[in-house]
N, C-alpha and C positions, 0 to 999 in steps of 0.2 A: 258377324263375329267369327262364325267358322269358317268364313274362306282366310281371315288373317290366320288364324291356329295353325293350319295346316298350312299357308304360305308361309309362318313360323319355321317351321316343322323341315320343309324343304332346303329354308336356307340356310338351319345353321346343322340339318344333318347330325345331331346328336342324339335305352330303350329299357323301358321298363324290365324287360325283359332281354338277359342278354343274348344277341345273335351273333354266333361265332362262323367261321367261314367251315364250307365245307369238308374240310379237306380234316378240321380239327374231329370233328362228327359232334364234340358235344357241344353243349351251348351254355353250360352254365361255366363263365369263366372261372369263379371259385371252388367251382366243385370238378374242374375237370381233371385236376390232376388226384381225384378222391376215387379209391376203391374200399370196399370195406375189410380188406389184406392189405394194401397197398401200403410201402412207405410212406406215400409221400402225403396218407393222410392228414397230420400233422398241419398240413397249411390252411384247414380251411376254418375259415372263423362261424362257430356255431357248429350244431349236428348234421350233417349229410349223409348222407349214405349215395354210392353209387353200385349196378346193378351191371357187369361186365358181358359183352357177348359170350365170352368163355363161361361164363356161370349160365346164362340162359340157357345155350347148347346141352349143357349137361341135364340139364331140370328138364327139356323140352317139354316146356308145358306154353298153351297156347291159351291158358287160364290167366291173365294178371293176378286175380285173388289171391292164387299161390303161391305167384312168386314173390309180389309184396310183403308176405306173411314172414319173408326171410329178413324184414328191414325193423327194427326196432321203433317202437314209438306208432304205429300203424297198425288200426283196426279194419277188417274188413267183414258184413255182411253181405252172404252167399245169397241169390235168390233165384237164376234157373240152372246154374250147374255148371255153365260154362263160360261163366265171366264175362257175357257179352257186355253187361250192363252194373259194371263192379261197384257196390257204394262201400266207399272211401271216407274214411275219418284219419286225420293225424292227431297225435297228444288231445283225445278228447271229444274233436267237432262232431258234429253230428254226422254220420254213414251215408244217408240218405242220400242217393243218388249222386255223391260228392258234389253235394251242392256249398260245401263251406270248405275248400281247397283251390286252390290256384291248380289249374288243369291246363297243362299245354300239349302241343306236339313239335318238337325242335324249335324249342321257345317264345312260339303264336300262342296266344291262349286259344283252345278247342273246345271249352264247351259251349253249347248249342247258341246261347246269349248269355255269358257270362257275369253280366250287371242286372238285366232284365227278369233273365227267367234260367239261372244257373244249372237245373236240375240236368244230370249229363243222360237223355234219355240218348245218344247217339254218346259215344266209347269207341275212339280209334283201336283199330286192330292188333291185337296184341301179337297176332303171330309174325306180321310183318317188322315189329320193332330190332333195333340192335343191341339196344341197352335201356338201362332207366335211370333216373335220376331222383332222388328226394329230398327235398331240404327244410329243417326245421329248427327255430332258435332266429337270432338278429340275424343271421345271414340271406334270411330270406327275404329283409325285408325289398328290398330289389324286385321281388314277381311275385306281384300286387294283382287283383285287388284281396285277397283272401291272407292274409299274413298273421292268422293266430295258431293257426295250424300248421301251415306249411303251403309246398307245392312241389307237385307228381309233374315233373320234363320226360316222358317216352319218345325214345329218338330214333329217329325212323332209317332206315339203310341210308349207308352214305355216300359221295361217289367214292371210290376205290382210287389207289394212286398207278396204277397200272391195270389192263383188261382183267379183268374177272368173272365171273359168273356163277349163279348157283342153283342148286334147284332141290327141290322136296318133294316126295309124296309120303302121304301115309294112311292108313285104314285101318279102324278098329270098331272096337263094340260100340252095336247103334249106328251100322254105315255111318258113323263117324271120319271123315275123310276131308283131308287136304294136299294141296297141290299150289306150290309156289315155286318161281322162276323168276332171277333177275340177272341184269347181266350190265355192265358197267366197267368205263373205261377213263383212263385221263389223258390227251393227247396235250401236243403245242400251247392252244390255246381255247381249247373245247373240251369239256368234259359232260359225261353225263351215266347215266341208271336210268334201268328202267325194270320197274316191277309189277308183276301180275300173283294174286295172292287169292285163294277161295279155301273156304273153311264149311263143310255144311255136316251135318248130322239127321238121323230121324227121329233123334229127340228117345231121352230114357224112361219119360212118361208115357202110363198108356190111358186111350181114349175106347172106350167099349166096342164105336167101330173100327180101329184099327187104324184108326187117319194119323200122319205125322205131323211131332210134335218138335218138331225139333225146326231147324234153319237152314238160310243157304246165306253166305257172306262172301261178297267179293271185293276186290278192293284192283284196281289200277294206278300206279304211281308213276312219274317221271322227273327229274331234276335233270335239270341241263344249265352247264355252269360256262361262260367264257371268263378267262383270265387274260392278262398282261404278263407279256413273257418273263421269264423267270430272274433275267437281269436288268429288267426296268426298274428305273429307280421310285417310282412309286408302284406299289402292286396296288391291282385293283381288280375284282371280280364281280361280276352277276349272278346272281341263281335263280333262275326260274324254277319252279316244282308247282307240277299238278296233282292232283287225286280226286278219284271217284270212287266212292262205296256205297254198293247196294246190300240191302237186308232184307230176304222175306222170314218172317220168323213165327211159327206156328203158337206162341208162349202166350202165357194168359197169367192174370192177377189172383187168378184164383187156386187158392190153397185145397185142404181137406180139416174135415174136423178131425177130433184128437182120435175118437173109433174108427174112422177108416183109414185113419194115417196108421192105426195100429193094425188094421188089418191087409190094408195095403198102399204102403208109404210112396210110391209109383203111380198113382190112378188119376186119373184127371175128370173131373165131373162131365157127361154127357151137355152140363153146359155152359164151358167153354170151349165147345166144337169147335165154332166159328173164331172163334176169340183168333185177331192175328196182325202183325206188326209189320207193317209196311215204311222201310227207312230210304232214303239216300242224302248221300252228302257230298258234296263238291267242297274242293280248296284251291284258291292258286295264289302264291305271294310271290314277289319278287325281292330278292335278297341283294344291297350291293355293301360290299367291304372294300375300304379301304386305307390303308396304311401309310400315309404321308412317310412318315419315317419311323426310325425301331421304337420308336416310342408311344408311337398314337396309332390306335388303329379306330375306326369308327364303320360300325355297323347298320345301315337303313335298309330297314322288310315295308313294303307298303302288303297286307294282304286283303284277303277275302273268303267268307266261308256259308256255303249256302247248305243248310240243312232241313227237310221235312220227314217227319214222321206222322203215321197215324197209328197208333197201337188201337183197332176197336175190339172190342171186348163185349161180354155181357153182364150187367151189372144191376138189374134189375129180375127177380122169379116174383112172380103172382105176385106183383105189387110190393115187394118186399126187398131191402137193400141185402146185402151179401153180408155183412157185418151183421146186421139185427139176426139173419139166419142162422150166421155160426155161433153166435153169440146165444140161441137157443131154440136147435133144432126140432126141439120135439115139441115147445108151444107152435113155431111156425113150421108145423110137419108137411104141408102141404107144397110151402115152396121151398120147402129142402128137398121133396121128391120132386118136382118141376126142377129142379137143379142138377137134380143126379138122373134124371131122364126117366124116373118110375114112374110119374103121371104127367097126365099133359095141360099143359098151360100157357099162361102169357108170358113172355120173355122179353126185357128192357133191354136194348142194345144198343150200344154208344160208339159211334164213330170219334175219337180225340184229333183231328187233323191238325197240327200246328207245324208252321213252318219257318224258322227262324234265319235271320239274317245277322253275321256281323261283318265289319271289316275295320280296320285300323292302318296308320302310318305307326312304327316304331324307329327310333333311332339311336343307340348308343355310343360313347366315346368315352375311350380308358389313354390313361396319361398314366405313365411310368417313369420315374425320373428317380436319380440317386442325389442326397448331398452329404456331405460326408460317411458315415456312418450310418445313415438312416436310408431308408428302399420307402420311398413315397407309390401310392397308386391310387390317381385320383377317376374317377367314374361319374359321367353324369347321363342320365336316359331319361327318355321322355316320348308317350305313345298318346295318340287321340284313336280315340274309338268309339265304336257306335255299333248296336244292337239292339234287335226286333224280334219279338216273338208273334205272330199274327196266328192265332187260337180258335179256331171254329169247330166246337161240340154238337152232334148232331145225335139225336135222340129216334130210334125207331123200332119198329115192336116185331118181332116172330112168336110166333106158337111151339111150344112142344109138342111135338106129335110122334107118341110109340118109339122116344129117345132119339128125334130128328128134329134140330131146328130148324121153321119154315118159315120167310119173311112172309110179312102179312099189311104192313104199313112202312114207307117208308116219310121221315119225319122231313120236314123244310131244313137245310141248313144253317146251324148255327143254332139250333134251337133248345141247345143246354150250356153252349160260351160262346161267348160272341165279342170278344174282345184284342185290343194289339196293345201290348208292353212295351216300352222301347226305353233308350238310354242313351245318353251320351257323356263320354268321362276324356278327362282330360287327367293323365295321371305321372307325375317324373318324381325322379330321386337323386340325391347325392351322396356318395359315399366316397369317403377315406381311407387309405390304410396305411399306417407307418408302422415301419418297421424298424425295431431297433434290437439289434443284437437278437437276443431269447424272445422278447415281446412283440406284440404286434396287435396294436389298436385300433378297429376301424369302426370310429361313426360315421352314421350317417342319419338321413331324416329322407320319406317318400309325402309326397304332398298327391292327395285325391280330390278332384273335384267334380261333380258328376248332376246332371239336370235326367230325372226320371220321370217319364211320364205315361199314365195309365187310362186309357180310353176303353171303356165297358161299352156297348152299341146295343147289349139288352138283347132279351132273345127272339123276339120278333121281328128286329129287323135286320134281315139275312141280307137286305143290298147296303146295309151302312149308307143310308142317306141321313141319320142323324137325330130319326126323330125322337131317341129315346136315350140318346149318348146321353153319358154321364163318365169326365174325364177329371181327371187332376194330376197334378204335377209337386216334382219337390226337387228343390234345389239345394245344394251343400257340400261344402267343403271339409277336409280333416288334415289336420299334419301330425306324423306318424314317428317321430323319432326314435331312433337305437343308438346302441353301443356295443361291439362284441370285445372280449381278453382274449390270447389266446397265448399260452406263457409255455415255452420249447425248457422244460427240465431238464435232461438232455436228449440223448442225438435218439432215443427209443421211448421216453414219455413225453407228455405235451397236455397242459391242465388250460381248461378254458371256459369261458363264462359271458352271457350279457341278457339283455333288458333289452327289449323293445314297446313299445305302444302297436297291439294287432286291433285288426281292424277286417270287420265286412259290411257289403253294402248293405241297407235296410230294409230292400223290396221295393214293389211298389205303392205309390201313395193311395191311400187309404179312401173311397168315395161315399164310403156311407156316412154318416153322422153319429152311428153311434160306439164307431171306432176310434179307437185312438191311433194314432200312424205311430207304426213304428219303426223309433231311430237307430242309429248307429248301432252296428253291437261291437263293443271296445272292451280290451282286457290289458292291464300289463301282465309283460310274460318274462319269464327269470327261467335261465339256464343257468347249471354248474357241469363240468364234466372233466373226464378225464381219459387219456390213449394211451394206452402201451406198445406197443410194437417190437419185439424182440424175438429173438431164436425160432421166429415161424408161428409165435404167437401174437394175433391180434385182439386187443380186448378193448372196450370202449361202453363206459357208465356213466350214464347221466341222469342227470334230477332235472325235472320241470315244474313250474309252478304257471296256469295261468289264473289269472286272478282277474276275473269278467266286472267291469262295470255296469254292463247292460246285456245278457246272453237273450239271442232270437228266437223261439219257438216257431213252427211252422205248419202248414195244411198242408200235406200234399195227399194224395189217396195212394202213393206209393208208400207212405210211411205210416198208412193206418188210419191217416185222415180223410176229410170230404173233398177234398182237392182243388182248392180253391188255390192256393198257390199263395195263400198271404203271408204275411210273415208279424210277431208279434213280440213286444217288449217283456222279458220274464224279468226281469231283474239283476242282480249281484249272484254269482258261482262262483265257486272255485274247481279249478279242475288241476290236481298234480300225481305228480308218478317221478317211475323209474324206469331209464331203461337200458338193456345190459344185450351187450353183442359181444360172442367170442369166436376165435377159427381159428382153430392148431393141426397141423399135421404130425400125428401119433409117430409118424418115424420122420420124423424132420434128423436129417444129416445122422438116420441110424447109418447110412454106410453113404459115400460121396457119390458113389458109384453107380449106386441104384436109381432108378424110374418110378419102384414102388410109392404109392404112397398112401394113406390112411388120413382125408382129411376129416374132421368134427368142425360141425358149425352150429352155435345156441344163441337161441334170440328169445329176449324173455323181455314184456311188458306189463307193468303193472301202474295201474288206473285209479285214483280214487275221484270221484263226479259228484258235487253235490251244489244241490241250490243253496243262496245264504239268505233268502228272505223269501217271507210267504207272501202267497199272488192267488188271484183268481185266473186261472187259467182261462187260456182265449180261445179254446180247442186245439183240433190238429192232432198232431204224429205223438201228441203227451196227452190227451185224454181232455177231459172236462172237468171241473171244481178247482176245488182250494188244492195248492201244493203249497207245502210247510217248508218253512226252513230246516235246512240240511237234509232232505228228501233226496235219495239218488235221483241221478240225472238218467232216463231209459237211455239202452242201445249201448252204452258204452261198455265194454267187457271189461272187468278188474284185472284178470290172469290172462295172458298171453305168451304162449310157449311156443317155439318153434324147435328143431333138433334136430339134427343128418348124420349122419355117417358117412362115407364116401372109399372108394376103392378106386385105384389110377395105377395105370403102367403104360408106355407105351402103344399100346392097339386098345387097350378096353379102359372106361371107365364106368362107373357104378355107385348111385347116388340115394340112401335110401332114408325119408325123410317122412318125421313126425309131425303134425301139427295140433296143438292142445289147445281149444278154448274155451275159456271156463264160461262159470254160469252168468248170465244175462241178465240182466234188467230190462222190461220192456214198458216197463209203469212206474213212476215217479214214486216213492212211498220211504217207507223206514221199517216196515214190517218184515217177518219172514220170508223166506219165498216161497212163491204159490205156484207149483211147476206143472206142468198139464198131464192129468191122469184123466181116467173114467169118468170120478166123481165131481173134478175142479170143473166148473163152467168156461168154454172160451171166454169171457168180459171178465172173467176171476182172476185167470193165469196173470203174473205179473213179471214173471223171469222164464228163460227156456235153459235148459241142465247144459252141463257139459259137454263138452264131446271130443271125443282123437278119432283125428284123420290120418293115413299111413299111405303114402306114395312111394316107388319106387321108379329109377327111369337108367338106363345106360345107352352106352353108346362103342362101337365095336366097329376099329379105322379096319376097312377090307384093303385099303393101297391108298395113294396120294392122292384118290380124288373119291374114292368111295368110302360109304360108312352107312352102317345100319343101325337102329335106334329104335329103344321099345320103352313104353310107359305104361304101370300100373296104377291106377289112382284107385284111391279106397280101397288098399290092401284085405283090411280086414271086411271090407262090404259093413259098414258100419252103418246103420240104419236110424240114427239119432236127428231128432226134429234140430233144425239147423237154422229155425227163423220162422216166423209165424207172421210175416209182411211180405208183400201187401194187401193181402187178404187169406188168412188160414196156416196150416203147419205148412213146411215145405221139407224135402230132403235133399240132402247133397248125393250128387251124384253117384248112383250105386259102384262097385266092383267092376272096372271097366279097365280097357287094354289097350292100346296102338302101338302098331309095327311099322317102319318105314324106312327109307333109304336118303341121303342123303349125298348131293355132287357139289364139290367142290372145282372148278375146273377155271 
């Protein structure tokens, strides 16, 4: 059956996911003409946002966290400070490792197995990116499979339409230091880029002996495109693009209790010395376009994406889990001091090795055609894909010895997971758009279909010969219908609206008996909104409603749970808000003359998350017992503020920027909140307090190729517990600085 699919697939060359040619750089055809100033907002149906080079330059931040934080409708949980590993929620989803988001990079889906085993423990580089892309509401439903929330496109340099090149260094607090160079041309009938990118730090926490805690990231890129000359009457192009990113990263799961986070919010326990995250990842796809005539252009990527990680860690003192410990250090004094290196003892230490595979055929075709009055644009895409997580947990034991861990055993492979995930989805859409006059209407409907299958091998048998497997499988299909409004009041407002049926996959099938498998998680979702765009004013509010038929809870030990990776049926939620984006220039057309300018930008989100019916919880990242109806939903924050100021002329510009998030949920419940002091027990705490972040960054042109560039983050050194996952309090980033130079050439 799947060599017809994909011999489908080839002959009629029609993608889930739209892939634009390079020369456009972006990929979402509907959102490419969307900035969040831009006129020509107005066109795109449902909420977008797009995230401009010229706005990254200015922020120079090589955080995603932060800069996302500037897009409405978008939560984000901080966990080691530098965004390697960003968890992403739109309107609601759960944060967690953005495991309920459509995650791409220049329109491939990127994360690790996307159907299988979603959790994005690998996060393309944010410093190499050019721009971003967001999209949320019925326009999204197009880049599947995650479409209740949305989807994050980071779009990677592009080729350039003549020679170019560029280059960065920069150094700051915490040998914090990067170094990026790319240089890219477009000839006759050959184009291409090429980029080398390293990011590494020694990390802002400290370890008693003095060991780095920080990373080292690199990343290698290449696109090389041939084209058909410029007056052939069909164009048509190829693009090859490779990369390779390596990560060694000194990071660990382990937090601090609420007293030594007060005594020192920087300290990292004697034992997660060893704790250390070993990554790499490969990509290569091949891209072809082409445009029969001005009316159809069609897009096929066949790619591929190879990633392994082991994050081991240690997760085991004197017999004792990490949770049970912080959860109450003084009955288990003993292996709180085997933890913090005061006495000495046995230490549990876990190798996580999994290495995932996906690859896919995508192919898109857009039809444009006029008949009287009306601007027709019909779209149809369609991608097969396939994905593998292959899991091998390895269990082995060191001593503490006088604050030194010392291995002492090591365990058989596979001897705490021993299992491979896999998937395979077969997923297209049709979409509409007419146009008539002020309006413009486009339904469409995405169809998913997807065979899941979960092979457990048990943890004794580390050669998978079989004798203890226990597999199962689950097959199913969904159709996903929408409709976006989108009504041009006139040439400066534009009010718009729709519904769609969202959807994510359900995990994997279920092998015990005394589980129930859990299905579909499906919500309708309803947008309203409104644009103004006039005299330098852009403003854009919208209401969301989604409305869950079946929301998924989950295990992962990144989100507080045992990490089993399952996923479970909670019931009926509701999750709605608002959310409100403005940007004006305070002297917009004071004088025609001038260069000055004085930009304000406010991004404000607000959240209400609740369950609508009571359940016995299945565990995981929401705890254990009964959750009641209308009990907040953890993780999701209510208040989200963002706010800048900015300063622009000619040679300098100057950007200085707030970020407020309120207080937290991190327990299902209806009660007060229980925020962590002295006397609250960690298993008590059920919210983490507010907090404001204050960043500062400019940039200062020395002539037409140079420019120097500096970034304060955490102005005020702002010492506020920022997350208590995935195990313990954490802090953001203290009071930190980089200085650098930049070539344009």
């Amino acid at each position: 059956m799947r060599k017809y699919i994909v011999a489908g697939l080839l002959l009629i060359s029609v993608s889930t996911d739209a892939q634009q040619s390079e020369q456009d750089s972006l990929r979402f055809k509907n959102i490419e003409q969307v900035t969040i100033v831009g006129d020509k907002a107005k066109y795109i149906i449902g909420s977008g946002q797009y995230i401009s080079l010229r706005k990254l330059e200015k922020l120079n931040q090589p955080n995603i966290n932060n800069v996302l934080r500037i897009i409405p409708g978008v939560n984000v949980r901080d966990e080691e400070g530098f965004g390697l590993r960003p968890n992403i929620g739109l309107r609601g989803t759960p944060v967690n490792r953005s495991a309920k988001i459509t995650l791409m990079e220049d329109g491939i889906l990127i994360a690790p197995a996307t159907y299988a085993d979603p959790s994005a423990y690998y996060f393309p580089t944010f410093a190499r990116m050019q721009s971003v892309e967001v999209l949320k509401g019925s326009s999204q439903i197009k880049y599947g499979p995650y479409t209740i929330g949305g989807a994050v496109n980071l779009v990677s340099t592009a080729i350039p339409n003549t020679f170019k090149g560029f280059a960065q260094i920069a150094y700051g607090s915490f040998a914090t230091n990067q170094q990026r160079i790319w240089v890219g041309d477009s000839r006759k009938n050959f184009d291409y880029v090429f980029e080398v990118n390293r990011i590494a730090s020694n990390g802002f926490k400290q370890l008693e002996n003095g060991d780095n805690t920080g990373f080292d990231r690199r990343d290698v890129m290449g696109k090389m495109r041939w084209h058909t000359n410029e007056n052939s009457k069909i164009q048509q192009s190829i693009t090859l693009k490779m990369l390779n990113t390596s990560e060694e990263g000194n990071e660990t799961y382990l937090g601090l209790t609420y007293e030594d986070f007060k005594a020192n919010p920087y300290r990292r326990y004697a034992g997660s010395q060893r704790d250390l995250l070993n990554l790499t990842h490969n990509h290569v796809s091949l891209t072809h376009t082409v445009t029969p005539n001005k009316k159809i252009t069609i897009n096929t990527t066949a790619y591929y994406n190879n990633t392994f990680r082991d994050w081991s860690r240690a997760n085991l003192f004197g017999g004792q889990s990490i949770n049970t410990i912080l959860g109450d250090p003084s009955t288990y004094q003993l292996p709180y001091q085997i933890m913090t290196g005061q006495n000495n003892g046995e230490v549990g230490y876990q190798s996580a090795a999994r290495t995932y595979d996906s690859k896919g055929l995508q192919t898109n075709a857009q039809y444009y055609f006029k008949s009287k009055n009306i601007v027709h644009k019909l779209e149809v895409g369609i991608r097969y894909h396939t994905d593998q997580a292959d899991r091998y947990a390895t269990q082995s034991t060191y001593q503490m010895i006088n604050g030194t861990m010392i291995q002492t055993a090591v365990g058989p492979k596979g001897n705490q997971e021993n299992q491979i995930r896999s998937a395979n989805s077969l997923a297209s859409f049709v979409s509409y758009d007419i146009s008539y006059k002020k309006l413009k209407v486009s339904p469409g409907i995405r169809y998913e279909n997807m065979l899941l299958k979960f092979q457990n091998y048990g943890t004794s048998d580390n050669a998978r010969l079989g004798t203890s497997l226990k597999s199962a499988t689950n097959n199913l299909s969904i159709l996903l219908p929408g409709i976006g409004f989108n009504y041009e009041i006139n040439t400066n407002m534009v009010a718009f609206s729709g519904i769609h049926k969202g959807f994510s996959p359900p995990g994997m099938p279920t092998i015990a008996s005394t589980s129930s498998q859990a299905t579909f998680e499906t919500s309708v979702n309803y947008e309203i909104g409104y644009r103004l765009n006039k005299n330098g004013l852009y403003f854009q509010c919208v209401g969301f409603l989604n409305n869950y038929n079946n929301i998924l809870g989950s295990d992962n030990l990144s989100g507080g749970g045992a990490g089993t990776g399952d996923l479970f049926n909670a019931g009926n939620a509701k999750i709605q808000g608002l959310e409100i984006g403005m940007e004006y220039d305070l002297l917009y057309k004071k004088n025609k003359y001038s260069t000055l300018k004085l930009p304000i930008h406010i991004v404000y989100t607000y959240t209400n998350a609740k369950f609508k019916e009571t359940f016995v919880n299945g565990g995981g990242d929401w705890g254990s017992g009964t959750i009641n109806k209308n009990d907040l939903i953890p993780f999701i924050t209510p208040h989200i503020l963002t706010a800048s100021i900015g300063f622009e002329n000619k040679k300098l510009n100057a950007t200085l920027t707030g970020r407020y998030t309120g207080e937290t949920r991190t327990k299902p419940g209806q009660a007060n909140a229980v925020l962590p002091t002295e006397i609250a027990k960690y298993n008590e705490v059920n919210s983490i307090a507010e907090f404001l972040i204050i960043d500062i960054s400019a940039n200062y042109r020395l002539n037409k190729i140079f420019s120097l560039f500096s970034t304060i983050n955490n102005l005020t050194n702002n010492k506020s517990i920022i997350a208590n996952l995935p195990q313990g309090y954490r802090p953001n980033i203290p009071l930190s600085y980089n200085v650098g130079l930049k070539a344009n050439f």
